[in-house]
C-alpha positions as a Markdown table, in Angstrom:
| # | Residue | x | y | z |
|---|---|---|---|---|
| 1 | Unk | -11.5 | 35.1 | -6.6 |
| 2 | Unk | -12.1 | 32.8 | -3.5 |
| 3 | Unk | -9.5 | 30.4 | -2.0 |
| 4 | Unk | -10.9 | 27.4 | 0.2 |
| 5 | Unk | -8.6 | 24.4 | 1.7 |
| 6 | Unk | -10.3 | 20.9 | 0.8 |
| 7 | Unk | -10.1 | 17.9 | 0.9 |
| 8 | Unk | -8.0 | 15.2 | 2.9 |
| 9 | Unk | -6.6 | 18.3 | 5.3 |
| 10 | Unk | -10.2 | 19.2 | 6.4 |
| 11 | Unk | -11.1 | 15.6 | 7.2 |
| 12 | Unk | -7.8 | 14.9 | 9.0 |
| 13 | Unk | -8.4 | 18.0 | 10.9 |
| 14 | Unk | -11.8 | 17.2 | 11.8 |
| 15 | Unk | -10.5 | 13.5 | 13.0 |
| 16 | Unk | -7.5 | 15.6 | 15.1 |
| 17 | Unk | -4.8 | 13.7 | 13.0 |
| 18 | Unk | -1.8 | 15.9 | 12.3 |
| 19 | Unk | -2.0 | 17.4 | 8.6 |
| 20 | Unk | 1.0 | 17.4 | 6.6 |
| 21 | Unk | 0.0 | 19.1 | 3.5 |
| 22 | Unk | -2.9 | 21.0 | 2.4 |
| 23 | Unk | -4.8 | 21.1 | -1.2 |
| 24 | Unk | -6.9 | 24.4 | -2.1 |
| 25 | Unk | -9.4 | 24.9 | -4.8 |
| 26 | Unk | -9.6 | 28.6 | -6.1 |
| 27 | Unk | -13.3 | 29.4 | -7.3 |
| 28 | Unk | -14.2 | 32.2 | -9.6 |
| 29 | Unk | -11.1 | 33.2 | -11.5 |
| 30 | Unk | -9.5 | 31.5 | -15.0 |
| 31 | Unk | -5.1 | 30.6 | -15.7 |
| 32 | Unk | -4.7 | 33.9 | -16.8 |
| 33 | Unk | -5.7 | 35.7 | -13.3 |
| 34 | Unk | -3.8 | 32.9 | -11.7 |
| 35 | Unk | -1.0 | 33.9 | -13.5 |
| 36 | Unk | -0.9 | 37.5 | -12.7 |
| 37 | Unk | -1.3 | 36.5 | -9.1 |
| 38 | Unk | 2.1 | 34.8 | -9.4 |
| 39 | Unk | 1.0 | 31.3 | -9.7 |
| 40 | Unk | 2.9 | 28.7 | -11.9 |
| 41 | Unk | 1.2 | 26.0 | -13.8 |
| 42 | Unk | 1.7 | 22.5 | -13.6 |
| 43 | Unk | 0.1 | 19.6 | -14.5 |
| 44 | Unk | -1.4 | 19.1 | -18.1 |
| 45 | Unk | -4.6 | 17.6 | -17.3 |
| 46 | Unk | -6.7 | 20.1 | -15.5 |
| 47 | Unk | -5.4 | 23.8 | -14.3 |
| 48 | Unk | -3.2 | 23.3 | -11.2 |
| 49 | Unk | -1.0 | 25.9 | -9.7 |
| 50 | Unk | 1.9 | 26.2 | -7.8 |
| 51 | Unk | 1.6 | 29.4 | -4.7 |
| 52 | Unk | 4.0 | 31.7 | -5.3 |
| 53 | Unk | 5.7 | 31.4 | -1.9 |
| 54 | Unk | 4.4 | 28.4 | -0.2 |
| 55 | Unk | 4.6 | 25.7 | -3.6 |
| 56 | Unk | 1.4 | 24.5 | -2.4 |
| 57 | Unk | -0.9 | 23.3 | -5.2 |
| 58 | Unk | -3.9 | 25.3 | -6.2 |
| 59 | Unk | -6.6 | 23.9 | -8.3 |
| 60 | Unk | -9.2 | 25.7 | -10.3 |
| 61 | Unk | -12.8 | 24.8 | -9.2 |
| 62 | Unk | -13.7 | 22.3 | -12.0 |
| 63 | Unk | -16.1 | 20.0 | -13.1 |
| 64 | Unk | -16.1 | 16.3 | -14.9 |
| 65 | Unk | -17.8 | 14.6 | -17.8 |
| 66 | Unk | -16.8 | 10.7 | -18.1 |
| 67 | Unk | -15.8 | 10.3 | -22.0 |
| 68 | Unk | -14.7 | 6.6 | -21.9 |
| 69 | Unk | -14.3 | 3.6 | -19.8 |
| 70 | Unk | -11.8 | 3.6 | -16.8 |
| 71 | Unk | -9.8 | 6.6 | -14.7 |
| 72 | Unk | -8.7 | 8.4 | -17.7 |
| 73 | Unk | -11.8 | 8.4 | -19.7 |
| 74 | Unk | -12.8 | 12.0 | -18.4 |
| 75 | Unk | -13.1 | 15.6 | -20.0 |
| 76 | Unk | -12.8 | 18.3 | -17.2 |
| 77 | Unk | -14.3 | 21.7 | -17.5 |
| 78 | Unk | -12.8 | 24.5 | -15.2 |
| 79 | Unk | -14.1 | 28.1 | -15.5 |
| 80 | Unk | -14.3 | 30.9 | -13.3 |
| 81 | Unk | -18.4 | 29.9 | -13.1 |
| 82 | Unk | -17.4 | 26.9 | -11.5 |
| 83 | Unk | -18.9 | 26.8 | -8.4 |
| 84 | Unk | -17.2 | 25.1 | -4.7 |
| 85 | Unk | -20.6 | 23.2 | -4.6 |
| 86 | Unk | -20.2 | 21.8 | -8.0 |
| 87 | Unk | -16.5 | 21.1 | -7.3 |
| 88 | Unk | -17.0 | 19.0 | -4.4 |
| 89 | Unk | -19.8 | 17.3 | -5.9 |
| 90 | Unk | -17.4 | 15.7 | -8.2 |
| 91 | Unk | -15.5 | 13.6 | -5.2 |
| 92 | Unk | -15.6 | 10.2 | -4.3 |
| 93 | Unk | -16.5 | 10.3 | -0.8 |
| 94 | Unk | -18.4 | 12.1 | 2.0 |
| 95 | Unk | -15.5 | 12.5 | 4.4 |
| 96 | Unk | -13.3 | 14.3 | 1.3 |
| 97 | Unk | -16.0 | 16.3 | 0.2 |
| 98 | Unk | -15.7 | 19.1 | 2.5 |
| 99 | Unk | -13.9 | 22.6 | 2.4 |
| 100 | Unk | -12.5 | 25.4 | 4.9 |
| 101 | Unk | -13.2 | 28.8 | 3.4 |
| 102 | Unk | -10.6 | 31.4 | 4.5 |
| 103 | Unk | -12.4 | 32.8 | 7.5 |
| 104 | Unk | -12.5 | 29.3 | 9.3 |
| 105 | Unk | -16.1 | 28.2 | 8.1 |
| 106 | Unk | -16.3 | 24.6 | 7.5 |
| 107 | Unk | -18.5 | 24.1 | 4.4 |
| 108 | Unk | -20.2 | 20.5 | 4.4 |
| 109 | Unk | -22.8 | 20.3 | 1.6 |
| 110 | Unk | -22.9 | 16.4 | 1.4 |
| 111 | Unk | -22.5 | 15.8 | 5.6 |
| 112 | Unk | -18.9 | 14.6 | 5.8 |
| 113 | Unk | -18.9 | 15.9 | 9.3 |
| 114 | Unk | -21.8 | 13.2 | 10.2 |
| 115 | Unk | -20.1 | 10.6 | 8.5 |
| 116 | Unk | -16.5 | 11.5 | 10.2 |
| 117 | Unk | -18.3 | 10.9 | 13.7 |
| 118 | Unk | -20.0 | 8.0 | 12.2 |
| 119 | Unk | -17.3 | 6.1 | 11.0 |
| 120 | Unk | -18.8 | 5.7 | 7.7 |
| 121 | Unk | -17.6 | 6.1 | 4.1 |
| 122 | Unk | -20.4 | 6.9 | 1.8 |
| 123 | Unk | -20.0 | 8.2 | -1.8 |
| 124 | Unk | -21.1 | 11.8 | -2.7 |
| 125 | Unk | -23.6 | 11.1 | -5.8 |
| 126 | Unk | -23.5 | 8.2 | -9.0 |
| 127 | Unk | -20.8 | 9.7 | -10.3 |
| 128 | Unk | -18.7 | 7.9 | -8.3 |
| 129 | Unk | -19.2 | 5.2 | -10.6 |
| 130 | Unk | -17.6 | 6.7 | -13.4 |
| 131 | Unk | -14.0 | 6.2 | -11.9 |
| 132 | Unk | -13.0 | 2.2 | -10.6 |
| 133 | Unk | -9.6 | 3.2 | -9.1 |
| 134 | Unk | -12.1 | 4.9 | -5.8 |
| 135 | Unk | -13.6 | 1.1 | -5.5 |
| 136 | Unk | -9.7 | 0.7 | -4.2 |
| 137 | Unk | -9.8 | 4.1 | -2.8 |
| 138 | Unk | -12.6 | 3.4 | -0.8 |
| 139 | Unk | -10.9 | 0.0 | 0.3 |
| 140 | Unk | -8.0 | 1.8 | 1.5 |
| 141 | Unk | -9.3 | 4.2 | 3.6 |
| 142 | Unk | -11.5 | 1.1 | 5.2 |
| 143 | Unk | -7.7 | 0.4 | 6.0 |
| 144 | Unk | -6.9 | 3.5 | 7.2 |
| 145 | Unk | -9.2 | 4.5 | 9.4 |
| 146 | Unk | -11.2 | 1.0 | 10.4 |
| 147 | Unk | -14.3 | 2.7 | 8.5 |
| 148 | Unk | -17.6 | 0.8 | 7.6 |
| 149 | Unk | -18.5 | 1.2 | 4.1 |
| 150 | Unk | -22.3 | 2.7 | 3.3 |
| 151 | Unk | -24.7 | 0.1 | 2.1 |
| 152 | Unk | -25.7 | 2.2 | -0.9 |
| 153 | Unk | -22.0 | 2.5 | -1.7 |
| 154 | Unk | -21.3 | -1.6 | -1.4 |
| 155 | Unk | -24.0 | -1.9 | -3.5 |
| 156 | Unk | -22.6 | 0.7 | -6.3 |
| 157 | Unk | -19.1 | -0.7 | -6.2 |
| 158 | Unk | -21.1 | -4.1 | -6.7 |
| 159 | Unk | -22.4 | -2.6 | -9.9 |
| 160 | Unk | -19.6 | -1.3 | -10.7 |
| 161 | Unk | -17.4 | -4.6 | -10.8 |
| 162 | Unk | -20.5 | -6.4 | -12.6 |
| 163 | Unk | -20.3 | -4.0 | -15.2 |
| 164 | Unk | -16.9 | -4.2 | -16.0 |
| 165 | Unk | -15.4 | -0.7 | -14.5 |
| 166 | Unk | -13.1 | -2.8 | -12.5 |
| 167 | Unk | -11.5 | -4.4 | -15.4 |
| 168 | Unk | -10.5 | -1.1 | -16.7 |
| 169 | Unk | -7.9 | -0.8 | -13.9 |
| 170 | Unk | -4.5 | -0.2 | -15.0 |
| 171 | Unk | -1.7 | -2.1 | -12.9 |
| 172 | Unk | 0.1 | 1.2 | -12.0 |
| 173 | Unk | -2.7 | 2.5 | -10.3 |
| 174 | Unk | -3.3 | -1.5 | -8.9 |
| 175 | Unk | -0.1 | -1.2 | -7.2 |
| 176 | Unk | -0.2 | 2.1 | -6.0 |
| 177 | Unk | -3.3 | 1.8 | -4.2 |
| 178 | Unk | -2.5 | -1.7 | -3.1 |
| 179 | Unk | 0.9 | -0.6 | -1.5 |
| 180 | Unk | -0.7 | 2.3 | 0.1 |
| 181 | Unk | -3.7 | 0.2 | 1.7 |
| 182 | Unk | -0.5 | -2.6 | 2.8 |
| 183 | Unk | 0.9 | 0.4 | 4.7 |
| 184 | Unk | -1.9 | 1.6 | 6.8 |
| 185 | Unk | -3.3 | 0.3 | 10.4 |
| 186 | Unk | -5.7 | -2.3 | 9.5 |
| 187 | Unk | -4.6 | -4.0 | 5.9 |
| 188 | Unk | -7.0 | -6.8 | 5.6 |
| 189 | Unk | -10.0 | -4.4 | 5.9 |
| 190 | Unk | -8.7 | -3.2 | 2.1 |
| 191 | Unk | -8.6 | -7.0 | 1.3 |
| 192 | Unk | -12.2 | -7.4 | 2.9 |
| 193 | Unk | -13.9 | -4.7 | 1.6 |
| 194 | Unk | -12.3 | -5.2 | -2.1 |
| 195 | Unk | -13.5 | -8.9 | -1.5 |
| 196 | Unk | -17.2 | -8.0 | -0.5 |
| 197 | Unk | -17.8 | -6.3 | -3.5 |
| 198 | Unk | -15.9 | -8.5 | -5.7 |
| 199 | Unk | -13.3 | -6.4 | -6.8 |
| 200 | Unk | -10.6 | -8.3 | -5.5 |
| 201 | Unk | -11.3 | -11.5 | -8.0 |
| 202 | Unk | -10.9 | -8.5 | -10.8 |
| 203 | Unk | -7.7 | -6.2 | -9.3 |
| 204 | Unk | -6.1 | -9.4 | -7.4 |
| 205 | Unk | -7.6 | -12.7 | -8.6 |
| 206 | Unk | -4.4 | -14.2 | -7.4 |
| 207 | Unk | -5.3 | -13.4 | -3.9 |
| 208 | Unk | -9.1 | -13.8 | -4.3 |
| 209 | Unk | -8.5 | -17.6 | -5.2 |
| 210 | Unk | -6.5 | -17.5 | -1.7 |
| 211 | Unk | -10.2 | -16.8 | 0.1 |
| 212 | Unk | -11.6 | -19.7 | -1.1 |
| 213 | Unk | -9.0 | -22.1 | 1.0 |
| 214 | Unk | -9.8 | -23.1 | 4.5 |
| 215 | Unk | -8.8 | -20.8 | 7.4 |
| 216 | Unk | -6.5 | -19.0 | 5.0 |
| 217 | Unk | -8.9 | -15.5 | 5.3 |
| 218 | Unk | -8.8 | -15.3 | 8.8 |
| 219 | Unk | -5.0 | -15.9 | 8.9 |
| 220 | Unk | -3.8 | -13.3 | 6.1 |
| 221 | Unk | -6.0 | -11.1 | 7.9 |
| 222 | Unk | -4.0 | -11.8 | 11.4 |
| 223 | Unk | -0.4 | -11.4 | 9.8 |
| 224 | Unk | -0.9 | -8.6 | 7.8 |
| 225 | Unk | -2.0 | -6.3 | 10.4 |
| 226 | Unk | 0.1 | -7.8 | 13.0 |
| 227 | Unk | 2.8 | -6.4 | 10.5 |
| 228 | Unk | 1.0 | -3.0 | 10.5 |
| 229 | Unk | 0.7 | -3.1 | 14.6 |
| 230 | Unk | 5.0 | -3.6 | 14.6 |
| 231 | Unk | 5.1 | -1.1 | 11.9 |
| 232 | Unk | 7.0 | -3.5 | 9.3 |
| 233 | Unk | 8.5 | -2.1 | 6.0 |
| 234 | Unk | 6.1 | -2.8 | 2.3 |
| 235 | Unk | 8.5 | -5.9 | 1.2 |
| 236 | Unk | 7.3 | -7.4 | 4.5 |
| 237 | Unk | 3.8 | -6.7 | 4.0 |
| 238 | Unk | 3.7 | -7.6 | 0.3 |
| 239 | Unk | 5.3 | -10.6 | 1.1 |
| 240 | Unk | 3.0 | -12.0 | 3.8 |
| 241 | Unk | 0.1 | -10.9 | 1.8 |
| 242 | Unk | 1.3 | -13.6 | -1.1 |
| 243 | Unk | 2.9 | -16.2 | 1.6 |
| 244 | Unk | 0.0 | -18.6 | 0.7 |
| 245 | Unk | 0.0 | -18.0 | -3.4 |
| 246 | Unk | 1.2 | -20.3 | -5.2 |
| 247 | Unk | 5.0 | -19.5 | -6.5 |
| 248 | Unk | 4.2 | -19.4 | -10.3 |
| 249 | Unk | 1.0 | -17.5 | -9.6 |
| 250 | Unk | 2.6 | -15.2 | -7.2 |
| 251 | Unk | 5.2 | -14.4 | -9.8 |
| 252 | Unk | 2.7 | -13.4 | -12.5 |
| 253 | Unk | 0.9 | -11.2 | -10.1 |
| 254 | Unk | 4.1 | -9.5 | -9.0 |
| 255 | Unk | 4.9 | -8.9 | -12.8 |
| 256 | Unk | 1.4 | -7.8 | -13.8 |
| 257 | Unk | 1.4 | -4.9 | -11.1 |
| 258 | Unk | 4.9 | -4.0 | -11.6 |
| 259 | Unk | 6.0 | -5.0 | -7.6 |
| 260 | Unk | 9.2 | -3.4 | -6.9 |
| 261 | Unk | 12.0 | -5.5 | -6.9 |
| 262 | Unk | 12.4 | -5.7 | -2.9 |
| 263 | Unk | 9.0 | -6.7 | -2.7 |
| 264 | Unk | 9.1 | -9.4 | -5.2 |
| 265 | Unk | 12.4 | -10.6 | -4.8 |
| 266 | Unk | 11.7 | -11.0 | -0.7 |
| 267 | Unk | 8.3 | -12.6 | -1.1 |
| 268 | Unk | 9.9 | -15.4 | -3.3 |
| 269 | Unk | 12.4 | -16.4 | -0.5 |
| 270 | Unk | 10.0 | -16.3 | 1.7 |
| 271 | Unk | 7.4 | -18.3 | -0.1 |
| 272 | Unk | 10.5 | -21.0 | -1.3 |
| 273 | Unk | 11.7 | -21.5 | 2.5 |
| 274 | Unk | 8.6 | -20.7 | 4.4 |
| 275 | Unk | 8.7 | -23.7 | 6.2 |
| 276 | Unk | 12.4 | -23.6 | 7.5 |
| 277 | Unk | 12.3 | -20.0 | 8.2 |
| 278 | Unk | 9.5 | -21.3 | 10.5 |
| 279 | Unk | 11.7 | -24.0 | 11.9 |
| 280 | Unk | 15.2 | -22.5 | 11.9 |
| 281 | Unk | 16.0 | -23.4 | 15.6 |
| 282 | Unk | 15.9 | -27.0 | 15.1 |
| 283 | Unk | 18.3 | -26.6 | 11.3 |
| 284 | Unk | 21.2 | -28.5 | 10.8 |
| 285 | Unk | 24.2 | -26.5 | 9.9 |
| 286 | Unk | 24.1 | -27.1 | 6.3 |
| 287 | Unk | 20.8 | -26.3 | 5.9 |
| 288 | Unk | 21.2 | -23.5 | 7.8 |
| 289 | Unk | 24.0 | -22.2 | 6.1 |
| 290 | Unk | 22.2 | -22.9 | 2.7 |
| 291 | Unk | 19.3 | -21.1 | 3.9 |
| 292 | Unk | 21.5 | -17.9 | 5.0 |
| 293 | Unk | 22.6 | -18.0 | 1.4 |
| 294 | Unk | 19.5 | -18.3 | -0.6 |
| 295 | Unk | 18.6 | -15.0 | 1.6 |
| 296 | Unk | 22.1 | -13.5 | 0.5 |
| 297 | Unk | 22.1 | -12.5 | 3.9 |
| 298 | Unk | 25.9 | -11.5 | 3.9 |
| 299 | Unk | 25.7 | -9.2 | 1.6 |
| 300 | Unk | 22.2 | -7.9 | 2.4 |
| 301 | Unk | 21.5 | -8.0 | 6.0 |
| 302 | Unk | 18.3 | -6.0 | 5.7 |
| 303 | Unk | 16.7 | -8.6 | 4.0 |
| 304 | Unk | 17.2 | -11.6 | 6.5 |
| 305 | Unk | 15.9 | -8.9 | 9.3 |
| 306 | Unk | 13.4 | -8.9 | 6.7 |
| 307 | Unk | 12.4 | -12.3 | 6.4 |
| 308 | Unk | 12.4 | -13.2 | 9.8 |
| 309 | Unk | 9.6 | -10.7 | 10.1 |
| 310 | Unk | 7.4 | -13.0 | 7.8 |
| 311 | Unk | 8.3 | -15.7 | 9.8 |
| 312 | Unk | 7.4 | -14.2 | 13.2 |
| 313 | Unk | 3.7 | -12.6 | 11.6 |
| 314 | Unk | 3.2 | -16.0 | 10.0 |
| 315 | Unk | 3.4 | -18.0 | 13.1 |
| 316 | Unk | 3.0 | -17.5 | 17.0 |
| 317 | Unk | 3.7 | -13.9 | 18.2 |
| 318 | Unk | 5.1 | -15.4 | 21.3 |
| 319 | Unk | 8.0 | -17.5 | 19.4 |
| 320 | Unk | 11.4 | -16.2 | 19.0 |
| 321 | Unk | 13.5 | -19.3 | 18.9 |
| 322 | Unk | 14.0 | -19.3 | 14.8 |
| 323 | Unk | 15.0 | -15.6 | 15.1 |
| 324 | Unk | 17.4 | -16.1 | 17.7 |
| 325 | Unk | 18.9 | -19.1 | 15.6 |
| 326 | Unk | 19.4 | -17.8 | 13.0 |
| 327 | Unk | 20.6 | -14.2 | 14.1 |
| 328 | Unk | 23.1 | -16.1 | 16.1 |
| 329 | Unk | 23.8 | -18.1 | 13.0 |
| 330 | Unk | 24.4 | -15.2 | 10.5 |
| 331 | Unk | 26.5 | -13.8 | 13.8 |
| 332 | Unk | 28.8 | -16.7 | 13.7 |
| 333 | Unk | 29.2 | -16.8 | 9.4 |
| 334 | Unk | 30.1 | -13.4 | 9.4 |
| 335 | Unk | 32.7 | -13.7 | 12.0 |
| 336 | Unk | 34.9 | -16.2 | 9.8 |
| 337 | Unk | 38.1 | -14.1 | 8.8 |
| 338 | Unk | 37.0 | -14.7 | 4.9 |
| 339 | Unk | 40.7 | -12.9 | 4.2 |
| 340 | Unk | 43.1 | -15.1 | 6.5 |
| 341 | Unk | 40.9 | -17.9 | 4.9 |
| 342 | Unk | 41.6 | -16.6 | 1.4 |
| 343 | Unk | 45.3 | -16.4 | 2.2 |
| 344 | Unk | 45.2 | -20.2 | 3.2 |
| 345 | Unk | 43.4 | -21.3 | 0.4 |
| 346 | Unk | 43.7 | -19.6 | -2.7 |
| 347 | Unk | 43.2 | -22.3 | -4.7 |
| 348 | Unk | 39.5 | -22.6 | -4.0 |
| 349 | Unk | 38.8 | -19.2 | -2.1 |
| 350 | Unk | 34.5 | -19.6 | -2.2 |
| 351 | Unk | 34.8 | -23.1 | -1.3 |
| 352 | Unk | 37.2 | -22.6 | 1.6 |
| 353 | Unk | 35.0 | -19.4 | 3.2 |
| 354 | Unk | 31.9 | -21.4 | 2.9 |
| 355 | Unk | 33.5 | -24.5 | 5.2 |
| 356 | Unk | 34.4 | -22.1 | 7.5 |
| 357 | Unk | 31.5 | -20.7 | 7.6 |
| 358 | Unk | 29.7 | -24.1 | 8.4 |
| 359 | Unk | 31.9 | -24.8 | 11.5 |
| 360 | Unk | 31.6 | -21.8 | 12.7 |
| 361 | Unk | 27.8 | -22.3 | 13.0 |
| 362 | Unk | 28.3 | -25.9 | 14.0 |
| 363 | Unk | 30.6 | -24.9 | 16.7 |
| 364 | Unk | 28.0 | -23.1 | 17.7 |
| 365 | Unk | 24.9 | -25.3 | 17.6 |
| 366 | Unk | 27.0 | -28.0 | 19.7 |
């Protein structure tokens, strides 16, 4: 029985990133010896342990067979005669195909090293093709570290898409990879990738269709990853990566991916008002007022902080007037005394909070 660390902790070690958890295959022993070694199952697809003392996961060396279309359709076989080689021969990509054996030796069989120092994500062998959710892992990591995908592998997930493995994608596994790729440094080099190889039309067609409109590519690109750069939250992201759908289209694709509610509730605002977020500074008081309320930002502060953000990644970096406005704005609203108010109008309590609210931010637009 021989325990090596794999995976995602080798590669972040060999790119000097800080490694938060580690994954470990275990090569020549079956549950049973896993068991006596104080091991705890989990997991009912393929054997995976919990350590006794450190709750890491432990995997038994294993091999796949694909059985059916999609990221499900697979058999696994794991046996203590399961090799490391054959184990890592089974993953997606160069860079995550590499192992640390307990006495430090770094065990590269498919030169993940090279490609690290490269700056290049290539997959290990054709069976790569057998699983569509790595065309979106391969896109993400583009994101993440500002990778250049290998020609051969552009040309598989090509193949892949053409032959229909993209349309096998389930929206759970749409969304999480989607969210994930939002949320690293460089977001539009998931959108780019996914787009080269036409997987986008087939995961996102909502947001393919957005490629095809003048100078909209080059200016998702620039908002989306100036909300990386400021380190935005995901409803931020999300949102300026739909900001130029169209509303009943943007809807359907935030229902057929399951967007959480933050996400989808915050891009609709934003898409509705776009154009007086952008132009909040020069607002009447009324429509200010009306616009403060669409964003329920009285009850939900977070979320006008939030849709400022799309404002300022949507338009020039340098302009904070319609922030200022309307922070100033909210300021003013929230001031009114909506009890002494209530006292002296009880016949028409809502009406009478929401008038004084509108003087108080014309008072102080004057």
């Amino acid at each position: 029985m021989k325990t090596y660390r794999v995976g995602g902790s080798v590669r972040d070690e060999l790119l000097g990133l800080d490694v938060q958890d580690h994954d470990w295959v275990v090569v020549g022993a079956d549950p049973a010896e896993m068991a006596r070694q104080g091991f705890k199952p989990v997991g009912a697809d393929f054997p995976v342990f919990l350590h006794p003392q450190t709750h890491e996961e432990y995997a038994l060396a294993r091999t796949e067979r694909k059985t059916g279309p999609g990221y499900k359709g697979f058999a696994f076989h794991a046996a203590p005669d399961v090799t490391l080689e054959d184990d890592l021969r089974r993953r997606d990509l160069t860079i995550n195909a590499m192992a640390r054996a307990e006495d430090g030796t770094l065990i590269d069989p498919h030169g993940g090293e090279h490609d690290l120092r490269a700056g290049i994500l290539r997959h290990v062998s054709d069976a790569f093709a057998e699983d569509p959710v790595r065309i979106l892992r391969v896109a993400r990591f583009a994101a993440r570290f500002g990778f250049s995908v290998a020609t051969e592998t552009m040309a598989l997930m090509h193949r892949m898409v053409a032959a229909g493995e993209a349309d096998a994608l389930v929206p759970e596994r749409v969304w999480q990879e989607l969210s994930r790729g939002l949320m690293e440094q460089e977001p539009s080099r998931m959108l780019a990738v996914l787009r080269e190889c036409g997987a986008l039309a087939r995961a996102l067609p909502e947001i393919d269709a957005t490629f095809d409109l003048p100078e909209v590519p080059e200016k998702l690109a620039s908002r989306v990853d100036r909300a990386a750069s400021r380190g935005h939250a995901l409803p931020v992201r999300y949102s300026l990566l739909v900001l130029d759908v169209p509303a009943q289209a943007a809807e359907s694709l935030a229902q057929r991916v399951n967007a959480p509610s933050d996400c989808r509730t915050l891009a609709i605002v934003a898409l509705r008002d776009r154009e007086l977020f952008a132009s909040a500074a020069t607002l009447d008081a009324e429509t200010t007022l009306a616009l403060l309320e669409r964003a329920d930002a009285f009850r939900r502060p977070e979320r006008l902080e939030h849709l400022i953000q799309v404002a300022e990644c949507d338009g020039p970096a340098q302009n904070r007037e319609p922030r200022d406005a309307l922070l100033r704005a909210a300021q003013a609203a929230r001031a009114v005394d909506a009890g002494a108010v209530a006292r002296e109008n009880p016949e028409d309590i809502p009406g009478a909070v929401r008038r004084a609210r509108l003087v108080a931010i014309a008072d102080l637009q004057k």
